[in-house]
MOPAC internal coordinates of N, CA, C and O (Angstrom, degrees):
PM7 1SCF
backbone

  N    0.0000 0     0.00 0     0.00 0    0    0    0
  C    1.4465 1     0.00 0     0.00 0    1    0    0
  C    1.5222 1   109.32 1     0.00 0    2    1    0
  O    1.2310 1   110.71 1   -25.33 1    3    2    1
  N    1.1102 1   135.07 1   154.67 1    3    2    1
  C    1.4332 1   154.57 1  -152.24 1    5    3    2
  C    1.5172 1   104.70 1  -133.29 1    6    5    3
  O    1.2310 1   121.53 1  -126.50 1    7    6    5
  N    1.3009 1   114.67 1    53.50 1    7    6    5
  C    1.2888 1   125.25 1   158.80 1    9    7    6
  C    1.6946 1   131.64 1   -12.87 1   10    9    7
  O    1.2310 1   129.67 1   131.02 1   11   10    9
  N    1.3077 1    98.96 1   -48.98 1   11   10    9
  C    1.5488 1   106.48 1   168.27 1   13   11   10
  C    1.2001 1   122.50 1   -56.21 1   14   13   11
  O    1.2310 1   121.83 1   134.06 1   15   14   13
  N    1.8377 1   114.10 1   -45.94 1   15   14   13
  C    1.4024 1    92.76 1   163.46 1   17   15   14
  C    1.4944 1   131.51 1  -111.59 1   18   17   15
  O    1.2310 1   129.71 1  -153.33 1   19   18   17
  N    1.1801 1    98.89 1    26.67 1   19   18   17
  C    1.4420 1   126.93 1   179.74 1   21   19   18
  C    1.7099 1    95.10 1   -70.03 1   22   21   19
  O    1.2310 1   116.69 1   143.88 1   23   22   21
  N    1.3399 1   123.89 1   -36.12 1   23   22   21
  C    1.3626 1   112.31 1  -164.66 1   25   23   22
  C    1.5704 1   114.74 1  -116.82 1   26   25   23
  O    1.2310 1   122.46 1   -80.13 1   27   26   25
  N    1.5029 1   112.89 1    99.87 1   27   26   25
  C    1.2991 1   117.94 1  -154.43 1   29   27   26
  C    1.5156 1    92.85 1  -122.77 1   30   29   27
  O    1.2310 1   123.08 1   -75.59 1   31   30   29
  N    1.2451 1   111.69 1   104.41 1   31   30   29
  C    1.4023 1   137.66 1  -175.10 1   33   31   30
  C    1.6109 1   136.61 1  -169.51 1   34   33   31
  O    1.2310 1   122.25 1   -40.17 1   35   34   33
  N    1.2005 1   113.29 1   139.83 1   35   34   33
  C    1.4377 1   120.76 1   179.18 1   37   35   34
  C    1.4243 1   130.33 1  -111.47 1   38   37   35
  O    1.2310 1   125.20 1   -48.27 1   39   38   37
  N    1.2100 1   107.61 1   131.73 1   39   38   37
  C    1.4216 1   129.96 1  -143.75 1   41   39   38
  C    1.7976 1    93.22 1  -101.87 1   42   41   39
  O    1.2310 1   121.04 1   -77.58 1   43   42   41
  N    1.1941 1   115.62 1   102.42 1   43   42   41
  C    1.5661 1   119.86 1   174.88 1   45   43   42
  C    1.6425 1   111.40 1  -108.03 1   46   45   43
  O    1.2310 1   120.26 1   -37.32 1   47   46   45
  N    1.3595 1   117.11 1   142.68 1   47   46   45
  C    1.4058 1   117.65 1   169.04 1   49   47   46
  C    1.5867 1    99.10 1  -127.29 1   50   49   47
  O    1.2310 1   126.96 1   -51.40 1   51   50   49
  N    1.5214 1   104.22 1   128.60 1   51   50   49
  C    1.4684 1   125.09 1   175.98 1   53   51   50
  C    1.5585 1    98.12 1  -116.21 1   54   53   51
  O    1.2310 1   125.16 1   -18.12 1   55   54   53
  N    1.3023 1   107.69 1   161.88 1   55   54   53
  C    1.4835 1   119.82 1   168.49 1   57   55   54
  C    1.9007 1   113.32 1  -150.58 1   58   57   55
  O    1.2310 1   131.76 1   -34.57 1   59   58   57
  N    1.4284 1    94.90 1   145.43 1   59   58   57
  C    1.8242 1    92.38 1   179.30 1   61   59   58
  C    1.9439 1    82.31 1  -132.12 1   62   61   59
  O    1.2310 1   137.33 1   -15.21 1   63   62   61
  N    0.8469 1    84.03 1   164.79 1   63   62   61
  C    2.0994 1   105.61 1  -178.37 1   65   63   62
  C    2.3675 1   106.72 1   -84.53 1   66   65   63
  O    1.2310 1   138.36 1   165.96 1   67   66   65
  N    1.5170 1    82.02 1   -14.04 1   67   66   65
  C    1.4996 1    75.51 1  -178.13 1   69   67   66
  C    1.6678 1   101.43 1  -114.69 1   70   69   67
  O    1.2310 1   117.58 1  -170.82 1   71   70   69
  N    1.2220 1   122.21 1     9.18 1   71   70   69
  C    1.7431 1   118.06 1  -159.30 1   73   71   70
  C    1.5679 1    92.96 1  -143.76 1   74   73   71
  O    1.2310 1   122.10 1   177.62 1   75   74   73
  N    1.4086 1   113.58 1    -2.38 1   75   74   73
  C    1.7222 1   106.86 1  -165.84 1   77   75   74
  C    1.7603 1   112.38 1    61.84 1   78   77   75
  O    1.2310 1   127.83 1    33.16 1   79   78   77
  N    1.4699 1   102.52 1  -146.84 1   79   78   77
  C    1.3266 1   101.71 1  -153.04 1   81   79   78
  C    1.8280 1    93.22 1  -122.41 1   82   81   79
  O    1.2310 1   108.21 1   -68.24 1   83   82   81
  N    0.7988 1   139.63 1   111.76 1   83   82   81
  C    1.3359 1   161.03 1   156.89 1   85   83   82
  C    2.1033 1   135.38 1   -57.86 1   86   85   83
  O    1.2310 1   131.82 1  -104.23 1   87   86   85
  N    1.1585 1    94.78 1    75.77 1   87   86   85
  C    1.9368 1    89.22 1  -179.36 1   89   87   86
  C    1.4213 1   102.81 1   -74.46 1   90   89   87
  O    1.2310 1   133.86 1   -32.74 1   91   90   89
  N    1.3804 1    90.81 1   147.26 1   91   90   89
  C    1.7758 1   112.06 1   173.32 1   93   91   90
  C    1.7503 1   104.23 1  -144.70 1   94   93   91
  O    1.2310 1   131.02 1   -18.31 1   95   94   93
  N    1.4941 1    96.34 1   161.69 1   95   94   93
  C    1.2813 1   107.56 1  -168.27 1   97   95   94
  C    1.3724 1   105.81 1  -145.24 1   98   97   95
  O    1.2310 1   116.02 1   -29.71 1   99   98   97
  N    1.4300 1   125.17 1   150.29 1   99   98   97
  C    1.6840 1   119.59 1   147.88 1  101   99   98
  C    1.5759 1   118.81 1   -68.05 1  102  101   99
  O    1.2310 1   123.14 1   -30.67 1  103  102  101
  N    1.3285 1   111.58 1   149.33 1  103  102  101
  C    1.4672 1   140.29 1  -153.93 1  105  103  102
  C    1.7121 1    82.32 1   -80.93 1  106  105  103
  O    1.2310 1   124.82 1   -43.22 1  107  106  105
  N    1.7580 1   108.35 1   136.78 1  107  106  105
  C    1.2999 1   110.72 1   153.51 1  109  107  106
  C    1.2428 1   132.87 1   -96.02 1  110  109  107
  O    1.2310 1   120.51 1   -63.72 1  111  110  109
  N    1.0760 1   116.63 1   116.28 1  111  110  109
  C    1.6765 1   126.53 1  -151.56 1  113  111  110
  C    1.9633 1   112.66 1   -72.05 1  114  113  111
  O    1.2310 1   124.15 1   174.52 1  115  114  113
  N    1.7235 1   109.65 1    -5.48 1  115  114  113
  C    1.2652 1   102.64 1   173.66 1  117  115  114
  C    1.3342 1   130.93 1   -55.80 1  118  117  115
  O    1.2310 1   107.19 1   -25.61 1  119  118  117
  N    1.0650 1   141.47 1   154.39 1  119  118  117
  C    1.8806 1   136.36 1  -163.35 1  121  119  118
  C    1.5281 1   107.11 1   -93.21 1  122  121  119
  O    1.2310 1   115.30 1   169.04 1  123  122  121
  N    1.7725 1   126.53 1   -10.96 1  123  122  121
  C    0.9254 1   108.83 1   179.38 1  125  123  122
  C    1.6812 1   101.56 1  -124.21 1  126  125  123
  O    1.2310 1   126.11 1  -125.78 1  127  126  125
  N    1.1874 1   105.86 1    54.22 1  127  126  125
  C    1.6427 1   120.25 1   177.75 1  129  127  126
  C    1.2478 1   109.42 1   -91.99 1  130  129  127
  O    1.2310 1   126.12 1   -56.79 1  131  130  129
  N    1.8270 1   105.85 1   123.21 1  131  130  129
  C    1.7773 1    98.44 1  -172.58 1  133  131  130
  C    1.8160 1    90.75 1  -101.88 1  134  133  131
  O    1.2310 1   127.19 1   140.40 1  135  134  133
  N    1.2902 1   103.76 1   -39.60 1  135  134  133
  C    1.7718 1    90.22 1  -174.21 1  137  135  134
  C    1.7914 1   109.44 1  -172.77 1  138  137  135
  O    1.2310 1   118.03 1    44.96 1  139  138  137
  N    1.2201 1   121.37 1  -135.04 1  139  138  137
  C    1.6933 1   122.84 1  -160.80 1  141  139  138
  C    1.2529 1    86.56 1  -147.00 1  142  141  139
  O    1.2310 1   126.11 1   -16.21 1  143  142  141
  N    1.3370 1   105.86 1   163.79 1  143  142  141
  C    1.5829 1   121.23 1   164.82 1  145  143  142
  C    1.4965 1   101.57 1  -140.83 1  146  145  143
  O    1.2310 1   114.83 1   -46.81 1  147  146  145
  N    1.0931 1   127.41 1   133.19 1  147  146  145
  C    1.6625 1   142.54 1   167.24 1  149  147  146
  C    1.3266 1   107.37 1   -92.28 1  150  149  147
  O    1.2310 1   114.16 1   -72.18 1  151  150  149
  N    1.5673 1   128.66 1   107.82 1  151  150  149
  C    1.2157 1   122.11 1   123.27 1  153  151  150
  C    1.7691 1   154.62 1   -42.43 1  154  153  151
  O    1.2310 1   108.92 1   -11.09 1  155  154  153
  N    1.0309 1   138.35 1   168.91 1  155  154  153
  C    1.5284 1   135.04 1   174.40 1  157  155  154
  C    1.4260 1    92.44 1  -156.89 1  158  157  155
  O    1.2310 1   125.58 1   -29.60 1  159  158  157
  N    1.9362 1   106.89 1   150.40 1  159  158  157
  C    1.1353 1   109.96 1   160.19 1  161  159  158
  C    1.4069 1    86.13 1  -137.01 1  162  161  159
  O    1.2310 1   123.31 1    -7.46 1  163  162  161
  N    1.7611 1   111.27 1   172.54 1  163  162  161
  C    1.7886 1   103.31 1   159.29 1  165  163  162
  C    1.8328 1    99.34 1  -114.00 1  166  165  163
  O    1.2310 1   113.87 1  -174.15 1  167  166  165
  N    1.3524 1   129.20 1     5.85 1  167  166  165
  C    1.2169 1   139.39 1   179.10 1  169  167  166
  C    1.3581 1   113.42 1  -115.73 1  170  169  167
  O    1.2310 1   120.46 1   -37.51 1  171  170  169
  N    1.6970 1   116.72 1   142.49 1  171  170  169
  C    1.4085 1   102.60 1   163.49 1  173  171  170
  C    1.9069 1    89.51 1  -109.99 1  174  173  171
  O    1.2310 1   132.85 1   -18.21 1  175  174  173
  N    2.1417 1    92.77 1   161.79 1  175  174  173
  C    1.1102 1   124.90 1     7.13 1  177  175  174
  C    1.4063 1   113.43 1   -87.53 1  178  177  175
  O    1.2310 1   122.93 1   -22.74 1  179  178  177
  N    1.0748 1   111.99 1   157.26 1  179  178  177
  C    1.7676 1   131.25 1  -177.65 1  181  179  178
  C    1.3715 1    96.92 1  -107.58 1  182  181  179
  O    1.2310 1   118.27 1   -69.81 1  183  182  181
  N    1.4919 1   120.91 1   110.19 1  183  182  181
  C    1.1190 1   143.52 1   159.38 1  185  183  182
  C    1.5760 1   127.45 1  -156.55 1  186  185  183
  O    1.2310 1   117.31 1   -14.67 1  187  186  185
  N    1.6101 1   122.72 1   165.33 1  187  186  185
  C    1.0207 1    94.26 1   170.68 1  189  187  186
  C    1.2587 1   143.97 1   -87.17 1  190  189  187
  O    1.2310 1   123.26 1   167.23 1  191  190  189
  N    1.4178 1   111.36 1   -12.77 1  191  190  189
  C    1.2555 1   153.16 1   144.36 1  193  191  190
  C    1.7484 1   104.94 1   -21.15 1  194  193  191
  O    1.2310 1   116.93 1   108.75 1  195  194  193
  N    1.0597 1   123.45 1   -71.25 1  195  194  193
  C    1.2234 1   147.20 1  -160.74 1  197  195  194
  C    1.7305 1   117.58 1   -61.94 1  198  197  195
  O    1.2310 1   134.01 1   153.37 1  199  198  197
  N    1.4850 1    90.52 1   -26.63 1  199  198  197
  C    1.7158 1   105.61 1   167.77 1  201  199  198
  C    1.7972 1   100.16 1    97.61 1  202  201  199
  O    1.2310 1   119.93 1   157.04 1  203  202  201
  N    1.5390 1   117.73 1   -22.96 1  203  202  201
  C    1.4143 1   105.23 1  -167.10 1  205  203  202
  C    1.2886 1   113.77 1   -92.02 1  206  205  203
  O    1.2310 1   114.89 1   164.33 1  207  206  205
  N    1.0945 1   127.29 1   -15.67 1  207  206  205
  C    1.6940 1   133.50 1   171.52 1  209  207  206
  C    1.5142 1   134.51 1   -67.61 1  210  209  207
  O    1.2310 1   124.76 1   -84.11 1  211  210  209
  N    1.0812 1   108.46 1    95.89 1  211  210  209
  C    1.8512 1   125.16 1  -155.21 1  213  211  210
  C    1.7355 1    89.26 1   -88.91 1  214  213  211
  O    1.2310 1   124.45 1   -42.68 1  215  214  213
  N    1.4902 1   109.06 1   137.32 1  215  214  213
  C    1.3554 1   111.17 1   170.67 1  217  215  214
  C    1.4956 1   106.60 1   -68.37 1  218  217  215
  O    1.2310 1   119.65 1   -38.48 1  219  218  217
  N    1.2140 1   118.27 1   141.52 1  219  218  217
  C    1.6932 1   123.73 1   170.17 1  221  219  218
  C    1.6181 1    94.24 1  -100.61 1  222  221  219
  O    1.2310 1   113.25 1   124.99 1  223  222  221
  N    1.3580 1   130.37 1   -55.01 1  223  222  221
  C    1.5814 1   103.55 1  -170.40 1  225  223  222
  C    1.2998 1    96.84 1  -162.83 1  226  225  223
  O    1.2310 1   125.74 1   -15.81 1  227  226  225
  N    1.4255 1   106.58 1   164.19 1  227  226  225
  C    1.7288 1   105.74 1   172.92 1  229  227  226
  C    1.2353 1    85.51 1  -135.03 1  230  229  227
  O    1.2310 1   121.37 1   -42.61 1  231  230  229
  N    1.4210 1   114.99 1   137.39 1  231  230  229
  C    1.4054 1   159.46 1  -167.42 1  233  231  230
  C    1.7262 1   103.19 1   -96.87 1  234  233  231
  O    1.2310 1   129.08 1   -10.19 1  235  234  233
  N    1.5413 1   100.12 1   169.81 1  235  234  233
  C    0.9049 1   122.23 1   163.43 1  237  235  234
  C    1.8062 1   113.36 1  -108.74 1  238  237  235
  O    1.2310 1   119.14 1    14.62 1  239  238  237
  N    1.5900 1   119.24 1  -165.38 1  239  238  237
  C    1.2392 1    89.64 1   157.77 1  241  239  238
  C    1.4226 1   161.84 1   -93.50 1  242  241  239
  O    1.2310 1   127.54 1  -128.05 1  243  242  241
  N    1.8536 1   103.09 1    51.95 1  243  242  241
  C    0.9862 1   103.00 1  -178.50 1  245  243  242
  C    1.4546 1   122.19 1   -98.13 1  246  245  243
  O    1.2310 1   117.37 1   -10.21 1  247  246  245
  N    1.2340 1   122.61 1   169.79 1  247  246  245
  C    1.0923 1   129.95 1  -162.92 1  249  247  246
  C    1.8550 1   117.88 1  -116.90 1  250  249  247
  O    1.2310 1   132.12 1  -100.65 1  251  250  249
  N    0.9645 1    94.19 1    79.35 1  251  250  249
  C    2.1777 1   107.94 1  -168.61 1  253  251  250
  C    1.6584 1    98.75 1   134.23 1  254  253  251
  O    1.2310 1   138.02 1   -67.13 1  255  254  253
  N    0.9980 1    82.67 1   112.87 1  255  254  253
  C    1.7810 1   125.52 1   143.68 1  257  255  254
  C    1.6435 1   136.13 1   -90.22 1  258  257  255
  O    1.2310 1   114.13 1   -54.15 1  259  258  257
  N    1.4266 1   128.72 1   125.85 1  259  258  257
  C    1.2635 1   131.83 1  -167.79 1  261  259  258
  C    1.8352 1    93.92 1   -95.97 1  262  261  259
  O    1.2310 1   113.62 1   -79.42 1  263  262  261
  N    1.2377 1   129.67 1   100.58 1  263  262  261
  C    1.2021 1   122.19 1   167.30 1  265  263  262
  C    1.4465 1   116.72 1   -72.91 1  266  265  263
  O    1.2310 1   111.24 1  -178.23 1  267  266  265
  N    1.8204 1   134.10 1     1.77 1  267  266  265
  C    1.7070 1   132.80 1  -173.19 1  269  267  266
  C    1.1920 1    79.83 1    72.83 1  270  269  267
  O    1.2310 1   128.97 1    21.36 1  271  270  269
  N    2.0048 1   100.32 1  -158.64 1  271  270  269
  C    0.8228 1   106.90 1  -164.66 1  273  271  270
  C    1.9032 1   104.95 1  -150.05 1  274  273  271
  O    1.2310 1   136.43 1   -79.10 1  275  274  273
  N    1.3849 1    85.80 1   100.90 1  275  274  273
  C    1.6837 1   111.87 1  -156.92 1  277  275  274
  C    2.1025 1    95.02 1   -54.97 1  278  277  275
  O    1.2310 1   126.36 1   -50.99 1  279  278  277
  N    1.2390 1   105.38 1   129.01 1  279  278  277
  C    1.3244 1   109.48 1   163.59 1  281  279  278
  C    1.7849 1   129.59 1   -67.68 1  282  281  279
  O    1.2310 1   129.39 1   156.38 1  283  282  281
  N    1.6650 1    99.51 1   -23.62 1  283  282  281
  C    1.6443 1    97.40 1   161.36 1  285  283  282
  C    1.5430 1   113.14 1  -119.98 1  286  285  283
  O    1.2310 1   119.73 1     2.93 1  287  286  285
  N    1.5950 1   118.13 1  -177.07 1  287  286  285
  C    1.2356 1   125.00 1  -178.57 1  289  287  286
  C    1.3687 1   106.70 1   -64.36 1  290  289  287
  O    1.2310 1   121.96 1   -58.42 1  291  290  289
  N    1.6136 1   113.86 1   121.58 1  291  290  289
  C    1.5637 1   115.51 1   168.20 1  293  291  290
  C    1.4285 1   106.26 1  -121.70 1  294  293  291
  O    1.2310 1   128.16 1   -19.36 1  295  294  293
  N    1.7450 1   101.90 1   160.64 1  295  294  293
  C    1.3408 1   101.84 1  -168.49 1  297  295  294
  C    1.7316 1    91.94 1  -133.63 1  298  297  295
  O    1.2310 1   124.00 1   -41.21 1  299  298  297
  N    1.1727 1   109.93 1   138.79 1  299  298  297
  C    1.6841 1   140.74 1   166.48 1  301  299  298
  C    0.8081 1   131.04 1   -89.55 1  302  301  299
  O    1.2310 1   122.48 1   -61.16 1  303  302  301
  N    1.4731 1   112.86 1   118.84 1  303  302  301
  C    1.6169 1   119.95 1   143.83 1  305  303  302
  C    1.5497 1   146.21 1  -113.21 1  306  305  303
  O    1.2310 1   116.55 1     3.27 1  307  306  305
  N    0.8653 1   124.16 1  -176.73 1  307  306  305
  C    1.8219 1   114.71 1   169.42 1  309  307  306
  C    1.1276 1   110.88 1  -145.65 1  310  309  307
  O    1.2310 1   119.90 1   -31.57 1  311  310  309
  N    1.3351 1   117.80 1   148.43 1  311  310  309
  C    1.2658 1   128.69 1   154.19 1  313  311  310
  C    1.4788 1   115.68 1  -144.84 1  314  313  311
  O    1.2310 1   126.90 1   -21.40 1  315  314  313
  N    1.8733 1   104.34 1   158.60 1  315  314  313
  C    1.3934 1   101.35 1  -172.06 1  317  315  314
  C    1.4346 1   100.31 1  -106.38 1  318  317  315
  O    1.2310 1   120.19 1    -6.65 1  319  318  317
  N    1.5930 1   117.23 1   173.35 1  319  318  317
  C    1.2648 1   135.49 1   173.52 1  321  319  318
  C    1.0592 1   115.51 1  -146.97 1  322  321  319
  O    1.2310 1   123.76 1   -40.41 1  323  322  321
  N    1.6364 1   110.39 1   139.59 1  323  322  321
  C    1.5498 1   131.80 1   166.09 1  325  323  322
  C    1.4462 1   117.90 1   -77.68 1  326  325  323
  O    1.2310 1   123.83 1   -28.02 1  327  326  325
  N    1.8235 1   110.26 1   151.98 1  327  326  325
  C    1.0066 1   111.02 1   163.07 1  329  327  326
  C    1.7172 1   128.35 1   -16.84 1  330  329  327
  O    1.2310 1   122.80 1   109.62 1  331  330  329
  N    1.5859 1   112.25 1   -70.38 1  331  330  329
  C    1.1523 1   102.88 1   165.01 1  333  331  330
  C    1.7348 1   136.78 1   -69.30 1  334  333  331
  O    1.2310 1   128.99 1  -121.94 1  335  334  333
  N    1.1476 1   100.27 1    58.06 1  335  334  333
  C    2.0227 1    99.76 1  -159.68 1  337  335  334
  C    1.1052 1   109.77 1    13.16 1  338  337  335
  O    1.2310 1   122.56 1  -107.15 1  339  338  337
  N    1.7050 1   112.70 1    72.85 1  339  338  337
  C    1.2014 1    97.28 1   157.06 1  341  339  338
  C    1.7275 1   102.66 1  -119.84 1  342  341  339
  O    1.2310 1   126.27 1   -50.91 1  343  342  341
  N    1.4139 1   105.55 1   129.09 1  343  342  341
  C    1.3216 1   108.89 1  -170.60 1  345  343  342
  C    1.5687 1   129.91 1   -99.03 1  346  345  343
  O    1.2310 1   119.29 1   -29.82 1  347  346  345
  N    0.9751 1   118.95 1   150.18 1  347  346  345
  C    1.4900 1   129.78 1  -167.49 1  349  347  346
  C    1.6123 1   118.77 1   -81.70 1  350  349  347
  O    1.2310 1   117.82 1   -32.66 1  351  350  349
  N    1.4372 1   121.75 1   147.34 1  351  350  349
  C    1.3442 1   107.36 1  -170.49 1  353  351  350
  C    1.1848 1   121.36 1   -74.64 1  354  353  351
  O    1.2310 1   112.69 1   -25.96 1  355  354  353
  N    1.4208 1   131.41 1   154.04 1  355  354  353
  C    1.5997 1   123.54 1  -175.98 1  357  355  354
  C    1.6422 1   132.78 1   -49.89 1  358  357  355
  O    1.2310 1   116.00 1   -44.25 1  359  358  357
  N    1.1392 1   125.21 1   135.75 1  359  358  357
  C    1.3336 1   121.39 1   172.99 1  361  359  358
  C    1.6127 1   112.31 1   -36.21 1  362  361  359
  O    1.2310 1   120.12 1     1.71 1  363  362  361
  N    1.4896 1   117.38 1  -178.29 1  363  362  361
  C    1.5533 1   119.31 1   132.59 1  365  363  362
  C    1.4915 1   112.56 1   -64.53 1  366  365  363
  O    1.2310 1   114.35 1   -17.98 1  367  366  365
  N    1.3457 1   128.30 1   162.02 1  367  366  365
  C    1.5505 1   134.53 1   163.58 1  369  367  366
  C    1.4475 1   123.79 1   -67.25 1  370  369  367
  O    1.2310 1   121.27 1   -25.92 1  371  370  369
  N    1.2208 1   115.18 1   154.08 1  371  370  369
  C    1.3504 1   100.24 1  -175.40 1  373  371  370
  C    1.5885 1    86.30 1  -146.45 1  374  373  371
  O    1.2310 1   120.43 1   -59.07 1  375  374  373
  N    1.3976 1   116.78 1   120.93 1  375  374  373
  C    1.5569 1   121.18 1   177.57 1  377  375  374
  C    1.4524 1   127.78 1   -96.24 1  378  377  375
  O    1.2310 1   122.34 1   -22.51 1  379  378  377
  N    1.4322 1   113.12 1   157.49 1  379  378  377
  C    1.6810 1   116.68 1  -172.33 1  381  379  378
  C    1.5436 1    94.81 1  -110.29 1  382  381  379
  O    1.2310 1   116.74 1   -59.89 1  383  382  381
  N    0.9739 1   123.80 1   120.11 1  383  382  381
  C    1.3720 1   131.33 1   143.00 1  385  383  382
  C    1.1815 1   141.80 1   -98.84 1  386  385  383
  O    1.2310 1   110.73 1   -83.83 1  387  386  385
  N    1.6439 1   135.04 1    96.17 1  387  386  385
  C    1.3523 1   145.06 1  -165.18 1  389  387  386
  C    1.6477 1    91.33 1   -52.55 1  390  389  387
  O    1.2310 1   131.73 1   -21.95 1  391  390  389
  N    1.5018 1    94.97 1   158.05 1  391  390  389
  C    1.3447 1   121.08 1   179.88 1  393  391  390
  C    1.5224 1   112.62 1   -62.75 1  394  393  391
  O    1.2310 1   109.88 1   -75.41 1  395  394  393
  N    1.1779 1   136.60 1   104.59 1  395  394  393
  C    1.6321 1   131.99 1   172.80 1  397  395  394
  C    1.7233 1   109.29 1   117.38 1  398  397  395
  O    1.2310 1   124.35 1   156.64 1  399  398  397
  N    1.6960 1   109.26 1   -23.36 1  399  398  397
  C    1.5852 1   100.16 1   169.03 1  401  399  398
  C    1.1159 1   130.31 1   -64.31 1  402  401  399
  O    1.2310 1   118.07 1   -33.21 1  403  402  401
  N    0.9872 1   121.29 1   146.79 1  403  402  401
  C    2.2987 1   123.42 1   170.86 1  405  403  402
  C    1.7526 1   104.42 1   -45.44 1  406  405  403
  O    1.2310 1   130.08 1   -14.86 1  407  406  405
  N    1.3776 1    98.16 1   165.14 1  407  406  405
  C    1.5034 1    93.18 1   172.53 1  409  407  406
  C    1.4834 1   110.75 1   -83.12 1  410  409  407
  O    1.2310 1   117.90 1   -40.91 1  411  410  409
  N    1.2607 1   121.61 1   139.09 1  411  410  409
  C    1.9239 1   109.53 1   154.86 1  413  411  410
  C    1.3374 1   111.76 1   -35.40 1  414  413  411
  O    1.2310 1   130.05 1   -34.42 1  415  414  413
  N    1.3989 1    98.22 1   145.58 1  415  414  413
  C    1.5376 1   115.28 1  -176.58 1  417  415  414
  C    1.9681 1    96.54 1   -86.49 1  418  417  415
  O    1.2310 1   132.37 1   -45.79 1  419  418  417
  N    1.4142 1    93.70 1   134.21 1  419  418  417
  C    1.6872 1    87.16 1   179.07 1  421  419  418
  C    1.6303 1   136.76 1   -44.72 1  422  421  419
  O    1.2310 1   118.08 1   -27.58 1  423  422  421
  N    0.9884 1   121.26 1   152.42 1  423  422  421
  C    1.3269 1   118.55 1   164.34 1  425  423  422
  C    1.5287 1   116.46 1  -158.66 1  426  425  423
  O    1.2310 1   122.72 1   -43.03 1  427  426  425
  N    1.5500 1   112.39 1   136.97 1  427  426  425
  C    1.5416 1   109.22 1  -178.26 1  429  427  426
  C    1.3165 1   117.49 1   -74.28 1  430  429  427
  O    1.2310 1   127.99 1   -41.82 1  431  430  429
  N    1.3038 1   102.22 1   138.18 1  431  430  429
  C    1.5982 1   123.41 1  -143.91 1  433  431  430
  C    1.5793 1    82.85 1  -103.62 1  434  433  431
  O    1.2310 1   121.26 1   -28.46 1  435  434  433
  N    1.5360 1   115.20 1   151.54 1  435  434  433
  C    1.7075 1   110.21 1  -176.76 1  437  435  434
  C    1.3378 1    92.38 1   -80.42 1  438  437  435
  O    1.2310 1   124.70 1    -2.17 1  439  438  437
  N    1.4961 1   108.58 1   177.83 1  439  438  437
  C    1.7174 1   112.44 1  -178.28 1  441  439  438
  C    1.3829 1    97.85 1   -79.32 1  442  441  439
  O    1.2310 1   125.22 1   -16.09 1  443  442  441
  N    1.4676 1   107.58 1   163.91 1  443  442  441
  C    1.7821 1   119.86 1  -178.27 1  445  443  442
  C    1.7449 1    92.37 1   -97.86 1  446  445  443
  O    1.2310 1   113.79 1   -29.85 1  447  446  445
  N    1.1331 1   129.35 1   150.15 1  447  446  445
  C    1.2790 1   138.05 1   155.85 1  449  447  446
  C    1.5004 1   118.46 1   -51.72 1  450  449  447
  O    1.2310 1   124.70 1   -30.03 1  451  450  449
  N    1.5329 1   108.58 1   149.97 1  451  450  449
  C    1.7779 1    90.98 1  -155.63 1  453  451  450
  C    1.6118 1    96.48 1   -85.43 1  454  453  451
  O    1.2310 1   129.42 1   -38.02 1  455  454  453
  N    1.2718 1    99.45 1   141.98 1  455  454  453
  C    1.8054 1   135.56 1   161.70 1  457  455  454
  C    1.4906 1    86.89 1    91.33 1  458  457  455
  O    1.2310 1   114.68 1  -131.86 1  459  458  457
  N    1.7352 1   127.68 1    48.14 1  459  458  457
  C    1.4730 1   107.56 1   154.01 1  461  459  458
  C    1.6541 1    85.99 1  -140.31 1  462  461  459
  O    1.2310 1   135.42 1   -59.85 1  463  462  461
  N    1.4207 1    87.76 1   120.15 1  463  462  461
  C    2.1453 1   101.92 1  -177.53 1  465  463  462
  C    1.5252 1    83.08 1  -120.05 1  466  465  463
  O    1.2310 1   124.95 1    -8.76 1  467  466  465
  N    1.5606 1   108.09 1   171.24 1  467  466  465
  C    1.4290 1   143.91 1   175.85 1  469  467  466
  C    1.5981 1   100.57 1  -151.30 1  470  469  467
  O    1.2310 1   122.17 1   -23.24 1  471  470  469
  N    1.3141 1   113.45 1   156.76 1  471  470  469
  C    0.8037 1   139.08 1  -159.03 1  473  471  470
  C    1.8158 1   121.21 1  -179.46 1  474  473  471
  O    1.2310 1   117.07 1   -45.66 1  475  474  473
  N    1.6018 1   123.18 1   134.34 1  475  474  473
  C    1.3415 1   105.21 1   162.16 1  477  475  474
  C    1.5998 1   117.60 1  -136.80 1  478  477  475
  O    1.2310 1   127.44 1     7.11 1  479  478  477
  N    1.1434 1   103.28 1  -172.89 1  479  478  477
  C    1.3826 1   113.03 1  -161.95 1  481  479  478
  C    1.3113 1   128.24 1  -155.59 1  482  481  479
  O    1.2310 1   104.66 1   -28.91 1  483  482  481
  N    1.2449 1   145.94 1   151.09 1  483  482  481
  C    1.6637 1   132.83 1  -174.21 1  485  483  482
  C    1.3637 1   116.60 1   124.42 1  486  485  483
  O    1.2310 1   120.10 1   180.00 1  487  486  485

């Protein structure tokens, strides 16, 4: 199986002041999908590759995670996994920014595998 494009989904971050900040995603429709894994970094680059990206959780198959509501800039990823852990390549990032911090200073983000975008919102 071809994992990369096996996982065709979008990675949204919303936030409310009473619920924190919330990622959601579209459902991956493969038949032998056991669940997601969420990354965090507080540095870019954020990869796993990169050494700085700490797993935050592995899921089942649902689709949204409540990350609280982190006091510095964090950055996200996902990936899915099969029955046999075999795991899928990382999203694009999708970052949290607390209320009143500067923006991250840019950095080129690696490409996402085609038909898996992120994106946030809120």
């Amino acid at each position: 199986m071809n994992w990369v494009k096996a996982f065709a989904g979008v990675l949204v971050l919303w936030s409310s002041t009473a619920w924190g900040a919330t990622l959601t995603w579209n459902a991956n429709s493969e038949p032998n999908l056991a669940g997601y894994r969420i990354y965090h970094c507080t540095h870019q680059p954020c990869t796993r590759a990169s050494g700085k990206a700490s797993p935050l959780a592995t899921l089942g198959k649902v689709t949204h995670f409540n990350i609280g509501t982190p006091a510095e800039i964090q950055y996200y990823f996902i990936t899915a996994y099969d029955f046999a852990n075999h795991e899928s390549d990382m999203s694009n990032l999708t970052t949290f920014i607390p209320d009143g911090s500067p923006p991250p200073p840019p950095l080129k983000a690696p490409p996402a595998p085609d038909g898996l975008h992120i994106g946030f919102s809120g």
